[in-house]
Each structure stands twice: as C-alpha cells, then as structure tokens.
C-alpha positions in Angstrom: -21.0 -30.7 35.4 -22.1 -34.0 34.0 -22.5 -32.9 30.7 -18.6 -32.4 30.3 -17.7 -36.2 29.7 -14.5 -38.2 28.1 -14.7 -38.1 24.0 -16.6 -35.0 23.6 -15.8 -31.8 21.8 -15.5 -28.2 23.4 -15.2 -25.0 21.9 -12.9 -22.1 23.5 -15.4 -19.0 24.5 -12.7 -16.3 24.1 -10.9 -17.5 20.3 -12.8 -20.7 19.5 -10.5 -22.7 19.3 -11.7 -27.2 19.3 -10.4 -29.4 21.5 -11.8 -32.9 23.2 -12.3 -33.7 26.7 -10.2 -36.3 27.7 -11.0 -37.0 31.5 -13.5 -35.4 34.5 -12.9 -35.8 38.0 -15.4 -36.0 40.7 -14.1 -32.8 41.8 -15.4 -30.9 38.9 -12.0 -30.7 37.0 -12.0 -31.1 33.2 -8.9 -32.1 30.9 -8.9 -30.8 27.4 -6.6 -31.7 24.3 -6.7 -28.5 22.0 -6.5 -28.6 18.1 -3.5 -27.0 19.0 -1.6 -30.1 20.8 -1.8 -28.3 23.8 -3.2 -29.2 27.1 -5.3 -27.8 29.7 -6.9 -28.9 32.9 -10.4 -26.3 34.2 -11.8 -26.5 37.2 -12.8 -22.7 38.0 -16.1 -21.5 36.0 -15.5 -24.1 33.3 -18.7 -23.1 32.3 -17.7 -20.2 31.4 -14.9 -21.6 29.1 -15.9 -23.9 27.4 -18.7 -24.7 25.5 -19.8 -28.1 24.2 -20.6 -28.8 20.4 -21.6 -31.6 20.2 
C-alpha cells in the first residue's frame, strides 16, 4: 500500500480513465480526483483498481 501516495497519478483498470491521489490513510484507504472532476475514496482491493503511472 505505500506505493499509493498524495500527488501521484492512477489509471482506472476497467475504462482508463486518469486521476491523482489526493490522500492515504493508515487504514489502507485511497482518495482519487478523476479527470472527470469526480471523486472516489478505495479501500477494498485497490490493487485491483487502480494502477499507478507514474
């Protein structure tokens, strides 16, 4: 989980879409701004979400 950290960018598995992390908890949670301007908070499988580009 510590390679999700604040400022970088993700990928969405299933369409692709960007987005940036903008916080991680301790609890393994991650919070995501999408190209989109939408939000999204994972903490189940994020792994299997999201993928880092950067």
């Amino acid at each position: 989980m510590s390679e999700y950290q604040k400022g970088k960018q993700v990928r969405w598995h299933e369409d692709g879409e960007m987005g940036i992390i903008l916080w991680t908890t301790n609890r393994g949670s991650v919070g995501v701004k999408w190209s989109s301007g939408e939000y999204g908070e994972y903490n189940y499988k994020v792994n299997e979400l999201l993928m880092l580009t950067d």
